[in-house]
C-alpha positions in Angstrom: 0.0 0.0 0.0 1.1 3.8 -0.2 3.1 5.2 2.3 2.2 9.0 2.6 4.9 11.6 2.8 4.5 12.9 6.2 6.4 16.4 5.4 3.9 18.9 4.9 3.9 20.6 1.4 3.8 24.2 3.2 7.2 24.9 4.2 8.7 23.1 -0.3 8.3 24.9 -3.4 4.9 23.9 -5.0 4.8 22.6 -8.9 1.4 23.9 -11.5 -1.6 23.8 -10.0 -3.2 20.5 -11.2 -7.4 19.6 -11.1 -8.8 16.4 -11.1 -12.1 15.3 -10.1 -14.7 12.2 -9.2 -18.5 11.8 -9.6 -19.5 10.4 -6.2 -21.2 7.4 -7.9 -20.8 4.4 -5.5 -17.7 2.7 -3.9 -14.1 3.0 -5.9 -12.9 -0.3 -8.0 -9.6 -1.3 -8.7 -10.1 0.9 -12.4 -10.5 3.7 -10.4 -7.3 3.0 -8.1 -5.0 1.9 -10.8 -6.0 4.4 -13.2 -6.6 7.6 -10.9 -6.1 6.7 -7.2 -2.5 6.0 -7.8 -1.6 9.1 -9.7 -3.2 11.4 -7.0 -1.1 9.9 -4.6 1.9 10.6 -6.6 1.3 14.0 -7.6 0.3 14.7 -4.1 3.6 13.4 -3.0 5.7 15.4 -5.8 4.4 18.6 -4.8 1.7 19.4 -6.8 -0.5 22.2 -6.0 -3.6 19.7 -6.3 -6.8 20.8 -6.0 -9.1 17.5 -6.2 -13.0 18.1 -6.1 -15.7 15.8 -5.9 -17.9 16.1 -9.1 -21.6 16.3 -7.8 -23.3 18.2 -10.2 -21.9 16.0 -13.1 -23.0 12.9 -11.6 -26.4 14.3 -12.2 -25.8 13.8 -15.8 -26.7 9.7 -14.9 -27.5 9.5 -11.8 -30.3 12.2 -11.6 -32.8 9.9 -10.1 -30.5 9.1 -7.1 -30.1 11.8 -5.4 -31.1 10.0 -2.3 -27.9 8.5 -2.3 -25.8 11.3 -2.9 -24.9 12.6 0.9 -23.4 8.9 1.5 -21.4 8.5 -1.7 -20.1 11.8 -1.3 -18.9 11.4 2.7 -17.6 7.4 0.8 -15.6 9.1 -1.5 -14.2 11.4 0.7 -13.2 8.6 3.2 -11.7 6.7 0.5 -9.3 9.4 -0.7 -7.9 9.8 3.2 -8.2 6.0 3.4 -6.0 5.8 0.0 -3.9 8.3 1.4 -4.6 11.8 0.1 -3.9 14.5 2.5 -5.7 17.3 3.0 -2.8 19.3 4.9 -1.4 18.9 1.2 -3.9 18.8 -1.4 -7.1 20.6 -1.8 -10.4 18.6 -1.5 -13.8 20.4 -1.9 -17.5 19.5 -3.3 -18.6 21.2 -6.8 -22.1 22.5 -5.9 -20.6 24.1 -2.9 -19.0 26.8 -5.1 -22.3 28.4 -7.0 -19.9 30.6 -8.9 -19.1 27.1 -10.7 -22.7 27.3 -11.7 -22.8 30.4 -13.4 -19.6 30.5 -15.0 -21.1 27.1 -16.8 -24.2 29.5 -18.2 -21.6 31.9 -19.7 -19.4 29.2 -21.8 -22.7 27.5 -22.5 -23.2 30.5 -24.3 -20.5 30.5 -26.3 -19.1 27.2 -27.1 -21.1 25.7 -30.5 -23.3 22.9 -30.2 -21.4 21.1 -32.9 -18.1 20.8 -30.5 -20.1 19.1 -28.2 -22.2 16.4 -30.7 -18.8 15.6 -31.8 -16.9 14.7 -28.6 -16.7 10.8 -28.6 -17.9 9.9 -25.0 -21.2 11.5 -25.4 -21.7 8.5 -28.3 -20.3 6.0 -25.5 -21.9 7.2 -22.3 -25.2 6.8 -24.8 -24.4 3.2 -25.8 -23.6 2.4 -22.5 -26.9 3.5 -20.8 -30.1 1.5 -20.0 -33.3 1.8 -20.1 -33.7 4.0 -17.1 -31.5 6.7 -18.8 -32.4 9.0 -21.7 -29.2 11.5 -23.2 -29.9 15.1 -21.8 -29.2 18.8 -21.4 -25.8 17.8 -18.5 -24.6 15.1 -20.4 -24.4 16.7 -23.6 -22.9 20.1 -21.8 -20.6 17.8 -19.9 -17.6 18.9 -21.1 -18.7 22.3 -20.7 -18.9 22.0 -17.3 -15.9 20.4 -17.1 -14.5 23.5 -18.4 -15.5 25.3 -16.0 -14.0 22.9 -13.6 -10.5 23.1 -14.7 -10.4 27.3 -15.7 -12.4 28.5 -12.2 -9.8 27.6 -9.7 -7.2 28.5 -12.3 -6.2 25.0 -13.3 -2.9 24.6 -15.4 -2.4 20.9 -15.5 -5.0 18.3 -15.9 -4.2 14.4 -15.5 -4.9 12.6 -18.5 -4.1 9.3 -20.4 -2.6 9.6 -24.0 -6.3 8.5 -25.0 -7.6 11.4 -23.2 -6.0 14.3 -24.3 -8.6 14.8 -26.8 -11.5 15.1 -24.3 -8.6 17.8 -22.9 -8.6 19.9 -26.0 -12.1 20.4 -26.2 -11.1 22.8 -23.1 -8.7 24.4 -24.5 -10.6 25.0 -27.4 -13.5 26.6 -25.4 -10.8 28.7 -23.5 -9.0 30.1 -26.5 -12.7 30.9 -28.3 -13.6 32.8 -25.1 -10.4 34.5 -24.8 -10.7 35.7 -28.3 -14.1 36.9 -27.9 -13.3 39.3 -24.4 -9.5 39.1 -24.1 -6.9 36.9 -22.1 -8.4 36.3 -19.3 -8.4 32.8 -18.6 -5.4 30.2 -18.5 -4.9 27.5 -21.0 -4.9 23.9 -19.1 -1.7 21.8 -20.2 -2.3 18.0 -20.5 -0.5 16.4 -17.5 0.3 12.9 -19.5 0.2 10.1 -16.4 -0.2 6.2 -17.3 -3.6 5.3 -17.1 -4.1 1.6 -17.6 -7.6 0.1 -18.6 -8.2 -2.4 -16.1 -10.9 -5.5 -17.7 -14.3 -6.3 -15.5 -15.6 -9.6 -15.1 -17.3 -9.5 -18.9 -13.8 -8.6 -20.3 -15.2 -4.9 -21.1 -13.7 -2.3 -19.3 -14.4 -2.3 -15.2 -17.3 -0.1 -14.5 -20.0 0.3 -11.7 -22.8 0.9 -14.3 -21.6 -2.5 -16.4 -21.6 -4.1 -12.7 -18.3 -5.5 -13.8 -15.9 -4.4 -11.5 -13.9 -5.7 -8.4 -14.5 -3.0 -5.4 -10.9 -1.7 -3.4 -13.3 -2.1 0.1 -14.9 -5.3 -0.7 -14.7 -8.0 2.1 -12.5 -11.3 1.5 -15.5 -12.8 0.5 -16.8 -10.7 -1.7 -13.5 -10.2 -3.5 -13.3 -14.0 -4.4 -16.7 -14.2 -5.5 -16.2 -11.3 -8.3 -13.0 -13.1 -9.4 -15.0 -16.0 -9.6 -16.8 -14.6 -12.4 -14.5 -13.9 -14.5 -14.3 -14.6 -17.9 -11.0 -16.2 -19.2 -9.5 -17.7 -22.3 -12.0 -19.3 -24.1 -9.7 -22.0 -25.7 -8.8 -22.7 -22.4 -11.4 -24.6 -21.2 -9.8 -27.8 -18.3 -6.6 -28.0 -16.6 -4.0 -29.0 -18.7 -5.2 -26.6 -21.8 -2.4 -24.4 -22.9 -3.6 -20.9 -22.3 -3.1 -17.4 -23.5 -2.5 -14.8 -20.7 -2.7 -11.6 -23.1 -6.4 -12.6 -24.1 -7.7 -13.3 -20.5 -8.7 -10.4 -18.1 -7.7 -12.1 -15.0 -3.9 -11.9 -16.0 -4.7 -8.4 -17.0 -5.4 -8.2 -13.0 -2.5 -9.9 -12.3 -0.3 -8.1 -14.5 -1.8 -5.0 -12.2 -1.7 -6.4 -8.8 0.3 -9.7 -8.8 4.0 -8.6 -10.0 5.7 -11.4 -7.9 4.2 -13.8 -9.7 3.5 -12.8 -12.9 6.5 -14.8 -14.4 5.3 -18.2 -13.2 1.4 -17.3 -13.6 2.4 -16.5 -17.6 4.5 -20.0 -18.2 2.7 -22.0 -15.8 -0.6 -20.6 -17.9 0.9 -21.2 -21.3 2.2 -24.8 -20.6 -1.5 -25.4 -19.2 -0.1 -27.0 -15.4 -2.0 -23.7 -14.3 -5.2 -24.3 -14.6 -7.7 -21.2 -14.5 -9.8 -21.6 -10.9 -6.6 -21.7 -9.4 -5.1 -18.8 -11.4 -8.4 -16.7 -10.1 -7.8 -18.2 -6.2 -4.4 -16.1 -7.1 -5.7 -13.2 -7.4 -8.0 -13.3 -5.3 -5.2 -14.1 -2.7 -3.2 -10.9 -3.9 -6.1 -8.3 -3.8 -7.1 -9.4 -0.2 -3.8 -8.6 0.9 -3.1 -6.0 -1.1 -6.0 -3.7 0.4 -6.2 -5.4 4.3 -4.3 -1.8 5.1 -6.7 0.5 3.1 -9.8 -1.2 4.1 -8.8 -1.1 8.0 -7.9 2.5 7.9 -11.1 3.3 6.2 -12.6 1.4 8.9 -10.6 3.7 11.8 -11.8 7.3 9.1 -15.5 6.4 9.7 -15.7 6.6 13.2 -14.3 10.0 13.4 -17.7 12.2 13.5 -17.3 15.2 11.2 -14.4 14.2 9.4 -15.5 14.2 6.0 -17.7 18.2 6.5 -14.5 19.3 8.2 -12.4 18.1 5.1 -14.5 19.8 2.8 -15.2 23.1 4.7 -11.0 23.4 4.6 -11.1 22.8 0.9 -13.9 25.2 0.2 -12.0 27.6 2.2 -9.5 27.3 -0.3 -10.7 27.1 -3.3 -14.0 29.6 -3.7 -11.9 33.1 -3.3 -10.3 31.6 -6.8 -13.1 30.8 -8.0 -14.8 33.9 -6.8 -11.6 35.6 -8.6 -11.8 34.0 -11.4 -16.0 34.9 -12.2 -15.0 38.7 -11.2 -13.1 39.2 -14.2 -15.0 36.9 -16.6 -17.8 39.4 -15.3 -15.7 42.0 -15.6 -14.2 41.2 -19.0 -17.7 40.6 -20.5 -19.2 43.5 -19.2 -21.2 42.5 -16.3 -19.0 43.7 -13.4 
């Protein structure tokens, strides 16, 4: 697990100011941790100046109908970032609809960003496919990268995490920056792609872990629960008894252990090939490996819940923070478009 670097970032020179953010959907996954988790510890630990928010208002976009559960995945994800590690004597964490100046800055690049940027941008055609029956595509998700925007410029964001796949959804930003700093003059900064390694880690269906696709493998799951989600993994299909030779770079379990079992991915790989590795124990593996690998995060999260007011005193401090920049930032847009 991650050891956190106990020397507080206040007395060391700070690096760009980077912005990241999660919808409070549900519990984290082992996507979430290998693809994000991990690269907010790190930045966090190279001195960053990391504002990290939690994304309410865009989890609206699908999850409008749930807003009952909203106050407990927000006070879950914030208890998973301090269980993971994150620090908030080091790295800014505050709630979206806390900042209402978030809000109306989304109404003014609403205004002026076309309507064909947005019908273009590729996730809009996934999130679609990817919906069921329940969901029909609206206003938020279409302006979704709008808001996101928003997101980034408010607080003054000049680095944004993303994956070499994702520095298109990136530009789409910048391109809504540099149209509304042509329009009123240059008065908002131009986020820089932060390139980080962000694996895709397979769900049980071989399809990319997600909560919607009720694929994925939870970091707080119990022991048992872990080993019955490996369970249903799909594998190799040509690899159907004990003694079949397998091929590891087809099956998403070895895609997991090439994640989370690097002591024995050597032997998993031949002993998989040669077929003297036969797939239930190959899953009893990993299994094996995740269990230990999050005993520490799951028993801190444990010790984070019962500290009453935790989670409202983590996000007062972060609000505290990061509303005078965003109340800045709206100022002069106001000011720059004539409203102020």
């Amino acid at each position: 697990m991650h050891a956190a670097d106990p020397t507080p970032a206040t007395g060391a020179a700070r690096k760009g100011r980077v912005l990241t953010g999660y919808r409070p959907t549900g519990p984290l996954h082992l996507g979430h941790w290998a693809g994000n988790i991990e690269n907010m510890l790190r930045l966090q630990d190279e001195r960053y100046d990391c504002f990290y928010f939690i994304a309410d208002w865009h989890m609206l976009t699908t999850h409008y109908d749930r807003v009952d559960e909203l106050a407990a995945w927000t006070q879950g994800l914030v208890l998973d970032w301090l269980a993971a590690g994150l620090d908030p004597e080091r790295v800014t964490i505050y709630r979206q609809s806390d900042i209402p100046e978030v809000a109306e800055m989304a109404l003014v690049f609403g205004m002026t960003t076309p309507l064909g940027w947005l019908e273009r941008v590729p996730s809009f055609k996934e999130r679609l496919r990817d919906m069921d029956e329940r969901h029909s595509a609206n206003f938020g998700l279409l302006g979704y990268p709008v808001l996101q925007a928003v997101d980034i410029t408010i607080v003054k964001g000049e680095l944004v995490p993303v994956g070499q796949d994702q520095v298109a959804h990136l530009e789409l930003t910048r391109e809504i920056v540099r149209r509304f700093n042509a329009l009123y003059g240059d008065v908002l900064l131009e986020p820089q792609p932060l390139l980080s390694e962000s694996p895709t880690i397979p769900g049980s269906d071989g399809r990319k872990m997600s909560k919607s696709l009720d694929n994925y493998i939870g970091v707080r799951d119990e022991p048992d629960e872990i080993r019955k989600r490996v369970k249903s993994f799909l594998t190799d299909p040509q690899k159907v008894r004990r003694g079949d030779p397998g091929r590891p770079e087809v099956c998403p379990v070895f895609a997991l252990h090439s994640r989370f079992s690097p002591g024995d991915l050597e032997r998993i790989d031949t002993q998989c090939r040669t077929g003297e590795l036969g797939c239930v124990d190959c899953k009893t593996i990993l299994a094996d490996h995740l269990i230990e690998t999050f005993a520490a995060y799951r028993d801190r999260r444990r010790e984070l819940e019962r500290q009453s007011g935790l989670v409202l005193d983590v996000l007062e401090a972060g609000l505290a923070k990061a509303r005078p920049v965003a109340q800045e930032t709206l100022a002069t847009v106001r000011a720059a478009m004539r409203f102020g």
